[in-house]
Backbone as JSON Lines, residues from 0, in Angstrom:
{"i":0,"aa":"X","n":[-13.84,-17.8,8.68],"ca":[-12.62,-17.05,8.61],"c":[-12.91,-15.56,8.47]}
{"i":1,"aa":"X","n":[-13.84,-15.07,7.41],"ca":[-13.66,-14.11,7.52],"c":[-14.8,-12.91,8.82]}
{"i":2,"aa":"X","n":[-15.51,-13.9,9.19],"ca":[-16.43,-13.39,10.67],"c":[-15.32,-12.93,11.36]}
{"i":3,"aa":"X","n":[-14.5,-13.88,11.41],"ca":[-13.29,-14.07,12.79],"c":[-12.27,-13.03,12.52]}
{"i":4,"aa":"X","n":[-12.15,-12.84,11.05],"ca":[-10.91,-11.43,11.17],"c":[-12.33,-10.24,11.16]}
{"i":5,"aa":"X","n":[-13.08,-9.87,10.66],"ca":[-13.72,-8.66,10.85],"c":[-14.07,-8.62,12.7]}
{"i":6,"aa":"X","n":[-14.17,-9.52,13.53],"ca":[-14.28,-8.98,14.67],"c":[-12.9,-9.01,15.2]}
{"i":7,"aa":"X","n":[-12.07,-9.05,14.66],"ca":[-10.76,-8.53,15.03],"c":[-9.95,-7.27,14.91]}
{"i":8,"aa":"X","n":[-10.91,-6.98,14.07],"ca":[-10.31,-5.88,12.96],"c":[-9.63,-5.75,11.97]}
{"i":9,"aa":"X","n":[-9.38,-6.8,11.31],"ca":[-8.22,-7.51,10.5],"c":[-8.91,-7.45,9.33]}
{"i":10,"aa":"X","n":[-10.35,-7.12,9.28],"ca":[-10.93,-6.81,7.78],"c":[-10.63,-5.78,6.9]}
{"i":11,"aa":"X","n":[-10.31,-4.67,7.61],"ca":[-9.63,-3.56,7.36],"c":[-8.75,-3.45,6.61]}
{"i":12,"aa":"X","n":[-7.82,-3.89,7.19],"ca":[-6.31,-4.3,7.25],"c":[-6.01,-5.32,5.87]}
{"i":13,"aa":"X","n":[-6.96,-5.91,5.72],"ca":[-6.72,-6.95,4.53],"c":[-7.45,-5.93,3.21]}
{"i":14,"aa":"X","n":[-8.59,-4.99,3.7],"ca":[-8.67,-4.55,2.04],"c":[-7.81,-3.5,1.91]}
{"i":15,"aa":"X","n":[-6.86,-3.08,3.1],"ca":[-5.23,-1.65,2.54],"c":[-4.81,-2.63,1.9]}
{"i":16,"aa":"X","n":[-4.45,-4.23,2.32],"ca":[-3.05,-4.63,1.22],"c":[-4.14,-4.84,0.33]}
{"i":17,"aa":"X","n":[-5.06,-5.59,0.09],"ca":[-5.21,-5.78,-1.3],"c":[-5.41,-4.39,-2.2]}
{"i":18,"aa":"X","n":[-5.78,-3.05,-1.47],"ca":[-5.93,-2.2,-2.7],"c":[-4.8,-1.46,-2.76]}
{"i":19,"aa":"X","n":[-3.74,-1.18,-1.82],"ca":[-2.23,-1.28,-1.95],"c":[-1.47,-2.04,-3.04]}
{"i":20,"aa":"X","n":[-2.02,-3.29,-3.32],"ca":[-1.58,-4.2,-3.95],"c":[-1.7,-3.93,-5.66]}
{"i":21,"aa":"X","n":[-3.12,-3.99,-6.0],"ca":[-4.0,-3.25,-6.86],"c":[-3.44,-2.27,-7.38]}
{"i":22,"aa":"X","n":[-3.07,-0.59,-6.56],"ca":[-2.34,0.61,-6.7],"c":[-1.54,0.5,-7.9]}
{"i":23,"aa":"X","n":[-0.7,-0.96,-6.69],"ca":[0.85,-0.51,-7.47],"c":[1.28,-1.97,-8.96]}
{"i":24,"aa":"X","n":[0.17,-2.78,-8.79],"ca":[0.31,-3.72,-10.4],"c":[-0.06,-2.69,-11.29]}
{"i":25,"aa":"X","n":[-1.84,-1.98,-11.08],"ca":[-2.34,-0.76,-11.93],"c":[-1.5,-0.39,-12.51]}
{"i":26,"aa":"X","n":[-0.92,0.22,-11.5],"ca":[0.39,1.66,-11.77],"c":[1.82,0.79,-12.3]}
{"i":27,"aa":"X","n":[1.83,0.04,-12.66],"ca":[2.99,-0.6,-13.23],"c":[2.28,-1.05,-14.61]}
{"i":28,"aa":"X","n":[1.16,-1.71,-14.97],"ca":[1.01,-2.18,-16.01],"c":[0.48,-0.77,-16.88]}
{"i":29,"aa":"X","n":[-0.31,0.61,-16.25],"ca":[-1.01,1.24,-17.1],"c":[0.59,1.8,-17.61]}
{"i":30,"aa":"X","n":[1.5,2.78,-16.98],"ca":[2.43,3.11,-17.43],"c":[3.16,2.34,-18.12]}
{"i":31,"aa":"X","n":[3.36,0.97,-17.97],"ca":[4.09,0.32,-18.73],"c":[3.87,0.19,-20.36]}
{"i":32,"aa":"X","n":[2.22,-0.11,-20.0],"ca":[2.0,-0.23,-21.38],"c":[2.23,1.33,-22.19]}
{"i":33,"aa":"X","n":[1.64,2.05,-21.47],"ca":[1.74,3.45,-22.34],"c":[2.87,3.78,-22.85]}
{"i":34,"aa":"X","n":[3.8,3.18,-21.91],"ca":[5.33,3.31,-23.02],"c":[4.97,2.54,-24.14]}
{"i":35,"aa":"X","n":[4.68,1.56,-24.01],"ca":[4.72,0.57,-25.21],"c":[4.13,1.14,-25.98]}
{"i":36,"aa":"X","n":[3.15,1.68,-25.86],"ca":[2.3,2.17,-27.19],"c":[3.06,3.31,-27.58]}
{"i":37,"aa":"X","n":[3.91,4.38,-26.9],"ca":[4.46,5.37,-27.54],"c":[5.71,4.85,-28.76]}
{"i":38,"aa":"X","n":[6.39,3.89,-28.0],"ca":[7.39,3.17,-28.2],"c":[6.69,2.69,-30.08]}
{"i":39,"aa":"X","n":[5.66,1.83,-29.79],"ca":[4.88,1.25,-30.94],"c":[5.14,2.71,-32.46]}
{"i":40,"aa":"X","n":[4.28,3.85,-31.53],"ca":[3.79,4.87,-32.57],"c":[5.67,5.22,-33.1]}
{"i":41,"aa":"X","n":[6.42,5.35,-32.69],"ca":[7.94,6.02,-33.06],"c":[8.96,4.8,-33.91]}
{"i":42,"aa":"X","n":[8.35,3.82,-33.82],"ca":[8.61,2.43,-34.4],"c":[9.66,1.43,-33.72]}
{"i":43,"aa":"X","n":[9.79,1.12,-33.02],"ca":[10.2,0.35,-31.75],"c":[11.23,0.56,-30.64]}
{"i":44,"aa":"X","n":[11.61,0.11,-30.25],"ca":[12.6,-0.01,-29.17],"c":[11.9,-0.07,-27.74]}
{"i":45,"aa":"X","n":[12.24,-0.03,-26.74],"ca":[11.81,-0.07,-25.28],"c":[12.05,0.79,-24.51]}
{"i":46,"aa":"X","n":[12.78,2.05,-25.37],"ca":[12.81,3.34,-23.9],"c":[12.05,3.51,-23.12]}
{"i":47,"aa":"X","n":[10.78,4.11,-23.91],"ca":[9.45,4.6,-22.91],"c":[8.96,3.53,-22.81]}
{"i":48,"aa":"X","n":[9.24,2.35,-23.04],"ca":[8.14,1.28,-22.13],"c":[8.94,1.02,-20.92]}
{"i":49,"aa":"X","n":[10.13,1.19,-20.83],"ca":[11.59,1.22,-19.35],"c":[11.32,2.58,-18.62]}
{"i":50,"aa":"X","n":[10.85,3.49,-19.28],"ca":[10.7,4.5,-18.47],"c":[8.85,5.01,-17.84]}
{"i":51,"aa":"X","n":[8.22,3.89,-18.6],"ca":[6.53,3.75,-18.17],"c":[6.99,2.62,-17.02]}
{"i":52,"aa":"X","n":[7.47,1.63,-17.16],"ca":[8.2,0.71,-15.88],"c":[8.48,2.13,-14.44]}
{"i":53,"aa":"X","n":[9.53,2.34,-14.84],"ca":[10.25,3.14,-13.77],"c":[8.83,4.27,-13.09]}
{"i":54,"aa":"X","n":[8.43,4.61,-14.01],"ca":[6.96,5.82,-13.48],"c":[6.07,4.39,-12.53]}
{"i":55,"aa":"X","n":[5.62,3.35,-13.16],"ca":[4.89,3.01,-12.37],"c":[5.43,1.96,-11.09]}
{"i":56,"aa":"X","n":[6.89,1.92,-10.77],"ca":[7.34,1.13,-9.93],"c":[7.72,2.7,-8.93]}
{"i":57,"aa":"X","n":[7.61,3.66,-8.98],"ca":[7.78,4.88,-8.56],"c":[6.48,5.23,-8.25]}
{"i":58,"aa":"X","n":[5.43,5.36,-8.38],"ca":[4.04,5.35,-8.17],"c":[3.39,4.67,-6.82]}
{"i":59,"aa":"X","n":[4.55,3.35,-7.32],"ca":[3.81,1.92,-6.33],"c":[4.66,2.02,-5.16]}
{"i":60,"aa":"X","n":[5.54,2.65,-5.17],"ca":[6.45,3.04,-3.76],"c":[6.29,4.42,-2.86]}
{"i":61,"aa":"X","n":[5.31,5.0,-3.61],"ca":[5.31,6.19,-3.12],"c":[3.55,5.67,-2.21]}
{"i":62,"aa":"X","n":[2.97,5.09,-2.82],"ca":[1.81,4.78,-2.54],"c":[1.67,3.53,-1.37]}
{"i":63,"aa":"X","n":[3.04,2.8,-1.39],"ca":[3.15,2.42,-0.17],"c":[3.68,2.86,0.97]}
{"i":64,"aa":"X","n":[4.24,4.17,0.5],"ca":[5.25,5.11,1.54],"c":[3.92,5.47,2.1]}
{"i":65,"aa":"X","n":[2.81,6.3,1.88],"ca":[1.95,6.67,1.74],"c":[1.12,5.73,3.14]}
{"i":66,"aa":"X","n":[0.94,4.66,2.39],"ca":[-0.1,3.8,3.8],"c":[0.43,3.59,4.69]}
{"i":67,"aa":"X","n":[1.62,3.3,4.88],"ca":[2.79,3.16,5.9],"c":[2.73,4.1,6.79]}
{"i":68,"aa":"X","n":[2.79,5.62,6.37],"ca":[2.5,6.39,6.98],"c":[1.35,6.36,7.79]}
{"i":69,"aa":"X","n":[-0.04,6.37,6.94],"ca":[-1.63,6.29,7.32],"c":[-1.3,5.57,8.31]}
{"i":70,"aa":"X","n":[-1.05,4.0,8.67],"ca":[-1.09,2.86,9.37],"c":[-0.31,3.69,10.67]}
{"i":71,"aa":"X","n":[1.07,4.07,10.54],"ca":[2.09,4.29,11.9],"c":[1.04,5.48,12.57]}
{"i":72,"aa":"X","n":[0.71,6.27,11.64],"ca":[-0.66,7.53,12.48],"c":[-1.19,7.06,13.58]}
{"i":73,"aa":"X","n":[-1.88,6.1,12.6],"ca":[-3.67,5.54,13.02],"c":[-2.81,5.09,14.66]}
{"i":74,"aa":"X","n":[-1.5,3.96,14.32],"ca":[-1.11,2.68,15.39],"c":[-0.86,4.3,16.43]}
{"i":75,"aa":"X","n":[-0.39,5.38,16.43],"ca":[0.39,6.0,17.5],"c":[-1.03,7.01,18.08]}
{"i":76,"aa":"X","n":[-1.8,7.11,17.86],"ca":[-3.51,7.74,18.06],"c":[-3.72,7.07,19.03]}
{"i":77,"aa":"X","n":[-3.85,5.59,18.48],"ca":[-4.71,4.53,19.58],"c":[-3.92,4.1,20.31]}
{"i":78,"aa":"X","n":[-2.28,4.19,20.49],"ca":[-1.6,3.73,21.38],"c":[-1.8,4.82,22.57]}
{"i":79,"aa":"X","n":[-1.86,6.13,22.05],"ca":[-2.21,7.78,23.18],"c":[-3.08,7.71,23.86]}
{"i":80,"aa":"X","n":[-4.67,7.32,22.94],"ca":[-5.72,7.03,23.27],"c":[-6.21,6.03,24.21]}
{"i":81,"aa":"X","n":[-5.44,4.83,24.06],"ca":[-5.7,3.74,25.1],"c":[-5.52,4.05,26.63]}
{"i":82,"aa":"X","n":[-6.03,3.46,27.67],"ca":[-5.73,3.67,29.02],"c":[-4.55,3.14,29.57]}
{"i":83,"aa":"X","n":[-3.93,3.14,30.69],"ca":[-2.81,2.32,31.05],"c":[-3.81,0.98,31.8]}
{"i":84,"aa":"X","n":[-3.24,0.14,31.59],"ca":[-3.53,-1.37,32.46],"c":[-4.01,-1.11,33.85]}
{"i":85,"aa":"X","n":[-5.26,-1.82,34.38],"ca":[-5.12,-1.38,35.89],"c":[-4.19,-1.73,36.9]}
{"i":86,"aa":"X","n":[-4.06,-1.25,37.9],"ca":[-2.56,-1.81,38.87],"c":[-3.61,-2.86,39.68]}
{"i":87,"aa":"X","n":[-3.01,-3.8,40.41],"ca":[-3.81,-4.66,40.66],"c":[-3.28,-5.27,42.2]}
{"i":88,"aa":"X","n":[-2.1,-4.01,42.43],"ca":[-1.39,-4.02,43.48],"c":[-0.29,-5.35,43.63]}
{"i":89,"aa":"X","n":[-0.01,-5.96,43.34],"ca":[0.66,-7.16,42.75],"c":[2.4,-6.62,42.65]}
{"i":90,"aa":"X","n":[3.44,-6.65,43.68],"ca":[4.68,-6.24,42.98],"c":[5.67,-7.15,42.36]}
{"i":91,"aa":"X","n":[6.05,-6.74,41.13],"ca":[6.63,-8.31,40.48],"c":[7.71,-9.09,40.82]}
């Protein structure tokens, strides 16, 4: 399986989502918790652990806005770059 996607190119492609993926749990659990711990030090409630949420679900969207972009680049390069099909004289 994985011979068969790296000569596809699909190896690539599988470590953006997984570190895409990675990015945005990171970025949700480090902020999250850091609320919590502020939250902890001021003696409870859940503001800043709702607003360490919101930072890292904001993080994880921006960071997929982000590859989305990279990816539509890369796809419109190699679509320029490619040749047209040969004609083969054939009318359909």
């Amino acid at each position: 399986m994985w011979k068969q996607m790296s000569q596809n190119g699909n190896l690539g492609d599988l470590g953006r989502a997984i570190s895409l993926g990675l990015t945005f749990a990171v970025g949700v659990a480090v902020f999250s918790f850091g609320g919590f711990l502020i939250d902890q030090r001021r003696g409870g409630g859940i503001l800043f652990t709702v607003i360490g949420l919101i930072l890292g679900l904001a993080l994880g969207a921006y960071e997929t806005w982000r590859v989305i972009e990279l990816l539509n680049r890369e796809a419109a390069k190699h679509t320029r770059t490619q040749p047209p099909p040969p004609d083969t004289g054939k009318s359909p």
